[in-house]
N, C-alpha and C positions, 0 to 999 in steps of 0.2 A: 367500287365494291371492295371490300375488307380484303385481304388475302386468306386470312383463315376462315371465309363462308366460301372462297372457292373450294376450298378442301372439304367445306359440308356439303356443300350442292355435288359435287362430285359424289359422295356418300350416298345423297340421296337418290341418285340416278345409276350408280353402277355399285349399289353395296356388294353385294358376295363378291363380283370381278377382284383377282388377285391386283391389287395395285403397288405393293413393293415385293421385291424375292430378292432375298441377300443368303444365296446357298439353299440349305433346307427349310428358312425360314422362309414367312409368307405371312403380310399384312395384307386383308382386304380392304376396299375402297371404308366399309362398314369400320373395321377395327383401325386404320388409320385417322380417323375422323374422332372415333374415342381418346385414343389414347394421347392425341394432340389435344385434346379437351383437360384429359385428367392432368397432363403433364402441365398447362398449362395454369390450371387451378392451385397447384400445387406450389407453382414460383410464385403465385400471387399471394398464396398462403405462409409463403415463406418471407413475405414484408416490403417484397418489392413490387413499387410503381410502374405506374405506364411510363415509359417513355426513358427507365432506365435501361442501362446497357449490360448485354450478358455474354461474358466468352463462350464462347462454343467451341473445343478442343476434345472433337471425338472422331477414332478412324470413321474410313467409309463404309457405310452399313447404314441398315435402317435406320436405329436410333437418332444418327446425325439429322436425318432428313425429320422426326418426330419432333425434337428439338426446334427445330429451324419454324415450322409452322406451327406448333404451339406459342413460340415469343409470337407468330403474327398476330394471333387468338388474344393474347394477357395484353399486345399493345405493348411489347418490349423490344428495344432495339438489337438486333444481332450483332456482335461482334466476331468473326469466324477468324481462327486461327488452326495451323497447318500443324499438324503432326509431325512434319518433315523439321519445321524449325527448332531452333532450339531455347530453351527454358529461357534465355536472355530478350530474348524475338516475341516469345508470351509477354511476357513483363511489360518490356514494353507497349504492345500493343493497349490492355490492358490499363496500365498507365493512363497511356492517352487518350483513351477512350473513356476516362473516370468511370469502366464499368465496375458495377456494384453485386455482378455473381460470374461463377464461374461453372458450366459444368464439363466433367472430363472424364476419361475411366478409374483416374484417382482424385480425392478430394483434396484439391490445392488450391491456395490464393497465391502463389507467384510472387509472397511479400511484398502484394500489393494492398497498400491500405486501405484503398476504395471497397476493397473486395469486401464482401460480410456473408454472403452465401454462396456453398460448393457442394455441386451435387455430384457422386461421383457414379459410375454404371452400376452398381448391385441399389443403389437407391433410387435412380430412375427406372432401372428393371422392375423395381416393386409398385413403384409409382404409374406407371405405364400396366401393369395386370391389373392392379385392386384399389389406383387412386377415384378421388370422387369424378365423375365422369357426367356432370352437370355441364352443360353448353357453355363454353369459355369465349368470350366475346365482348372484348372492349374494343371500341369504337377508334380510331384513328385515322385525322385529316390525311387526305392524301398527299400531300404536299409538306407534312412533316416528317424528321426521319423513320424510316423503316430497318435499318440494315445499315451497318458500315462494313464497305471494302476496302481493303487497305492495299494502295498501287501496289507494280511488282519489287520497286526500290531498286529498278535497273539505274537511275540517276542521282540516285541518295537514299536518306531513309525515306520508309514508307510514309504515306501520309493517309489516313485515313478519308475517304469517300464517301459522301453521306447519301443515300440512296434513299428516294422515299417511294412509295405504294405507285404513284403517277409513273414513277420511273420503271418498277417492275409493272404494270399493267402492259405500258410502252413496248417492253421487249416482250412478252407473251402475244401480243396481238403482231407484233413484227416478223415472229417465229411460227407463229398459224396461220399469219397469209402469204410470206414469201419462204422462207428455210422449210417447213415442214407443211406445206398445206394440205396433206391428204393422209393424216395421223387420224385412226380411226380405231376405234373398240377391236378389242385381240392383236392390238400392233404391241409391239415387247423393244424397249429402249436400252440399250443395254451400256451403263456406265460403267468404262474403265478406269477415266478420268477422274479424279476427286471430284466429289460432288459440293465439295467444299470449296471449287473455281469454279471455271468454265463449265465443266456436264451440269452441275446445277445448274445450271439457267432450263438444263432442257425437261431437269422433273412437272415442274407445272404448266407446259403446253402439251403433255404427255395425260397428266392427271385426268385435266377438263376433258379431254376427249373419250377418257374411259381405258386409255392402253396402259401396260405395267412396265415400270422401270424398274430393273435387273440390274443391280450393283455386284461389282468386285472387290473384294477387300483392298486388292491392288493390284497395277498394273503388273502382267507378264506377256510377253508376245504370245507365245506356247500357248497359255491359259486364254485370252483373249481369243485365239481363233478357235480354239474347240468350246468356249460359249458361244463364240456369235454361229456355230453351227448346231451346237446343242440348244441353245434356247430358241431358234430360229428369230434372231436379231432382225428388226423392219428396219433400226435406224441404231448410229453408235456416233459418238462423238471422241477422236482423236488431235492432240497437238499434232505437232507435225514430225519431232522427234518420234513418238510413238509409231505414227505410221513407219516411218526407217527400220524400228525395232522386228517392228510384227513383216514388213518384205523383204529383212532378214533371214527371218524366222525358217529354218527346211524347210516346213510344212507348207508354207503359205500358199501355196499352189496345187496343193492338193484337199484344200479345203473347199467346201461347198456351203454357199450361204445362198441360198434362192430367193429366202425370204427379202435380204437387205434392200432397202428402195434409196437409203440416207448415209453415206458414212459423212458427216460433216468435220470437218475440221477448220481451225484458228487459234487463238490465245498468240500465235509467234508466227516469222514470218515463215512462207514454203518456197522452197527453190525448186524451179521447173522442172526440174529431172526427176525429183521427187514425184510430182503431182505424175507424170508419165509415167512413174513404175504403180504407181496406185493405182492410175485408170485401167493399166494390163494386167493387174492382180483382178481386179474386183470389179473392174466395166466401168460406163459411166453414169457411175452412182454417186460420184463426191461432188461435198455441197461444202463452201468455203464462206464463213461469215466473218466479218472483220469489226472489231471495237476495241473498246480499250475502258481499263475500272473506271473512268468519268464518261464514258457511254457506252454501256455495257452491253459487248455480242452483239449492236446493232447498228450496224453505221452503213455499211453493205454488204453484199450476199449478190456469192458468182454460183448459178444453178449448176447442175450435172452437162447442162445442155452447152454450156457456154465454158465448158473446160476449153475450147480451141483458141479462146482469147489466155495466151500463156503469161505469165506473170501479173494477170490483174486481178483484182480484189473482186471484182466486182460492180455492179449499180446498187445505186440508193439504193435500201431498204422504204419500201411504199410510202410510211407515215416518215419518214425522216429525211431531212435536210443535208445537205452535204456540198459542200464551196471547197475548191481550190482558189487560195487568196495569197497576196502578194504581202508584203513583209508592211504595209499601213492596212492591212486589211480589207484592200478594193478586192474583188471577184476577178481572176484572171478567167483568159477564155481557153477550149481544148485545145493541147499541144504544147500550152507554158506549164513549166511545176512551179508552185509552190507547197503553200500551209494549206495540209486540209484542216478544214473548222466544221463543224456540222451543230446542227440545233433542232429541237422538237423534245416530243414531252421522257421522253428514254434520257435525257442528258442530268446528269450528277446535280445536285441542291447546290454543292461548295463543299470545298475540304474543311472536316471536324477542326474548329476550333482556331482557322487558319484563313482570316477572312485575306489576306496581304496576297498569301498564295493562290485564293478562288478570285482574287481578281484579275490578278496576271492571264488564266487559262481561260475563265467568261469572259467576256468583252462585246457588249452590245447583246447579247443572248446566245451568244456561239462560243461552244468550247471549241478550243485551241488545242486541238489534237498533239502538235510535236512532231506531227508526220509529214514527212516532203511528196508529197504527189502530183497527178498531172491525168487528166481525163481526156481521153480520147473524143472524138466526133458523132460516138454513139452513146455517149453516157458511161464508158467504163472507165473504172478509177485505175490506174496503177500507181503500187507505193514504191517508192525510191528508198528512203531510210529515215530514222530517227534526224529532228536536223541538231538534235546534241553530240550523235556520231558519225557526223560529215569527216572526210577527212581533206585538209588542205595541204595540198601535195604541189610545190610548185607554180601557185596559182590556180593549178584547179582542183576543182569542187571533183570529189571523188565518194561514193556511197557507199559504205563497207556489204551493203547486202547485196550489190551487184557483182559484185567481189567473191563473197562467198557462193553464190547461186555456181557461178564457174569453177568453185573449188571443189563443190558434193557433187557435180557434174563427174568427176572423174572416179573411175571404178572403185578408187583402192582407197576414197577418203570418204568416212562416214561423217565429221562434222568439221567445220569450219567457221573461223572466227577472224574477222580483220581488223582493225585496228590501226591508228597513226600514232607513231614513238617519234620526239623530237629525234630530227635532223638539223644539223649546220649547215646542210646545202640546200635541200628542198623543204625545210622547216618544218615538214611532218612527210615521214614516210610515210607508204603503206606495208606493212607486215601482217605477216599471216601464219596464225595456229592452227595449225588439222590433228584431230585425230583419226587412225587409219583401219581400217577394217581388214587391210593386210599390208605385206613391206612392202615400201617405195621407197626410190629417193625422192628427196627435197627436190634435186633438182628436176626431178622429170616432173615434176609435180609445177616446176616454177615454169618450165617450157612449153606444159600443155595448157598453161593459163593464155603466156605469151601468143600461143596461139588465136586465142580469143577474145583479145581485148586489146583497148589500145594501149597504149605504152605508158601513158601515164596513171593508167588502173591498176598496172600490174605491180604484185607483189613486190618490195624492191628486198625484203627478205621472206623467211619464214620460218617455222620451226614445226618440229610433231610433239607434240605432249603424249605422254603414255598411258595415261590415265583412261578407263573407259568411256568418258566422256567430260565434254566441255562444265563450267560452272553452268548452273541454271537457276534463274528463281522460283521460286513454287506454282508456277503457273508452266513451267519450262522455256522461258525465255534463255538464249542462250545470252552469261552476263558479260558484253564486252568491257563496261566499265573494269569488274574482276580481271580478264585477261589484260587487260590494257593494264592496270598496278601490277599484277603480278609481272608481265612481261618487263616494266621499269625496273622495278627490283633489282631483277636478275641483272640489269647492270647493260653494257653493249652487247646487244646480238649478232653475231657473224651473217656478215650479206655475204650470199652463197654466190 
């Protein structure tokens, strides 16, 4: 089924139901289904083909989501780009995507040549009231692009992700029988998350069912919990930084969400101290789904019920495949780590225009995640770490997130970043950046690890950066690639 007759059939069964609220505004299931028609008639009238590509560079708010399901309706490829980046990060994108329109709240082509059409918000504002509103509907294989997402470029530049209709079908039917199964007419989703990552995934298992999704312009912890008690939130999607922010937050403990059934969270990893101050905030309502832009938010999913299994991800997602595999690609059994691979119809086409690079990560029909894990005896995944930031310390194999999970452990450090700086003795240290939520020493900070780990995990420096927070890429990965150059830079760091 097309993606834009989901958004009609939805129209036809729940019209007047509010299905977007951004503030005082309010699209119903009726006026979403138009205005994705007229908007969509409108790029087609402006000369572009099925199957070219269109930036989409608009905050969060209706609009963006109008946008995004009108290109399904004309049979145009999305290209999404973040508000957060900068004019250099458009361009490229843009570039490499040879997309051939742009639209934003100003009309720019990013001097890129490709570009020939740019719509900017006071012309889709118009286009969206009084454009022609004739059923828009070109037809598109499933298994051709849909959508490009562009990785987080925690390992280099981005590379574009080619996503087709199979693939989103995939994660909606993944997110309706396992992550959200009991999403029902009058339930209210409430995104803080750009809808331009991760919370978008969760607008169209929301739609079908008839519930409205409640957008924030953007994230605040403050503002975030007096929505999810004002709008009486069923379900919210947060990274994991995010949650830290909002169980920071005074209030957090004196708010009341009754309605909440879902706070879901992923995009990055969660240190278990974390996940414990969430389950004593809010009960046990968190639902943990784990994937990555070449298989998107669907790989596994740890229920509310199964928070006791501490640091794992999760089991399969129902329809999806998921191997821990050995460095030739046999199947290890529970108890060893390696590579997780996983495969089913949710998994990426191949990267835009990069056939060298989709061959390296497909292999036989299974992406090659990059992730080190190791499944238990009952089918739960737990992840170890990226294996591009392993660190080799002396001969052994050291996981900078096991590392960090013991560093946000301790009261007074709100984030942490590890990382291996050459050494002349152990060939790669382990070091470690915190930023702190109040003063500590380094050192108490370095003996409460010592406490925890063995002797070759532990820190052999560290440092506090003062900054409010770590680098992150627009999905809020925290970027240890960044900390690790930055940290070289700086030259020798003093072992404490």
């Amino acid at each position: 089924m097309e993606i834009g007759e989901i958004v009609r059939r939805a129209a036809q069964r729940f019209g007047p139901t509010p299905a977007l609220v951004f503030g005082d505004r309010m699209l119903t299931f009726s006026d979403l289904d138009k205005a994705t028609d007229r908007v969509g008639n409108a790029l087609l009238a402006s000369g572009l083909r099925s199957g070219d590509r269109v930036g989409v560079l608009l905050p969060n708010g209706i609009d963006g989501l109008v946008v995004f399901y009108a290109l399904a309706k004309a049979g145009l490829i999305r290209v999404p780009l973040n508000v957060r980046e900068t004019a250099s990060d458009h361009a490229y994108k843009l570039t490499d995507s040879g997309s051939r329109a742009v639209i934003a709240e100003g009309a720019d082509d990013f001097g890129v040549p490709t570009v020939s059409v740019a719509f900017d918000s006071a012309t889709l504002s118009s286009i969206m009231a009084c454009g022609p509103d004739a059923p828009c509907a070109i037809p598109r294989h499933p298994d051709v692009p849909f959508r490009l997402g562009y990785t987080g470029g925690t390992t280099g530049r981005p590379k574009a992700v080619t996503l087709t209709m199979r693939c989103e079908h995939a994660e909606i039917a993944s997110f309706l029988i396992d992550l959200l199964p009991d999403v029902r007419p009058g339930d209210r989703m409430l995104h803080a998350a750009p809808v331009v990552h991760a919370s978008g995934a969760f607008v169209l298992p929301h739609l079908i069912r008839g519930a409205t999704n409640v957008i924030m312009d953007r994230f605040d912890p403050g503002r975030f919990l007096e929505e999810l008690e004002r709008q009486a939130a069923t379900a919210t999607f947060l990274v994991p930084t995010m949650i830290a922010m909002v169980l920071d937050d005074p209030n957090v403990d004196s708010v009341k969400a009754p309605s909440l059934r879902r706070l879901c969270y992923g995009a990055s990893p969660i240190a278990p101290a974390l996940v414990e101050r969430a389950m004593a905030a809010f009960g046990p309502k968190l639902a943990q789904t784990y994937g990555q832009a070449e298989a998107p938010m669907a790989i596994t999913c740890l229920q509310p019920d199964e928070h006791d299994r501490i640091g794992s991800a999760g089991r399969p997602y129902t329809l999806v495949e998921v191997r821990v595999v050995d460095d030739s690609g046999q199947p290890l059994p529970a108890g060893e780590e390696g590579e997780v691979v996983t495969r089913g119809q949710h998994i990426f086409a191949g990267y835009w225009n990069r056939p060298a690079d989709t061959a390296e990560v497909i292999r036989d029909g299974w992406v090659h995640t990059g992730d080190v894990g190791v499944f238990d005896d009952d089918g739960f995944l737990y992840l170890r770490d990226r294996k591009s930031d392993m660190i080799i310390s002396g001969g052994y194999n050291v996981y900078p997130r096991e590392v960090e999970d013991v560093l946000v452990s301790h009261p007074a450090v709100r984030e942490a970043a590890v990382v291996g700086l050459p050494d002349e003795r152990w060939g790669e240290r382990v070091h470690a950046v915190v930023v702190l939520r109040e003063d500590v020493a380094v050192d108490d900070i370095l003996e409460f690890v010592a406490g925890r780990m063995a002797g070759f995990k532990r820190p052999k420096s560290a440092e506090v950066w003062q900054e409010p927070s770590l680098p992150k890429s627009p999905a809020g990965k925290i970027l240890r690639r960044t900390v690790r150059e930055q940290c070289r830079r700086a030259g020798e760091v003093a072992v404490p």
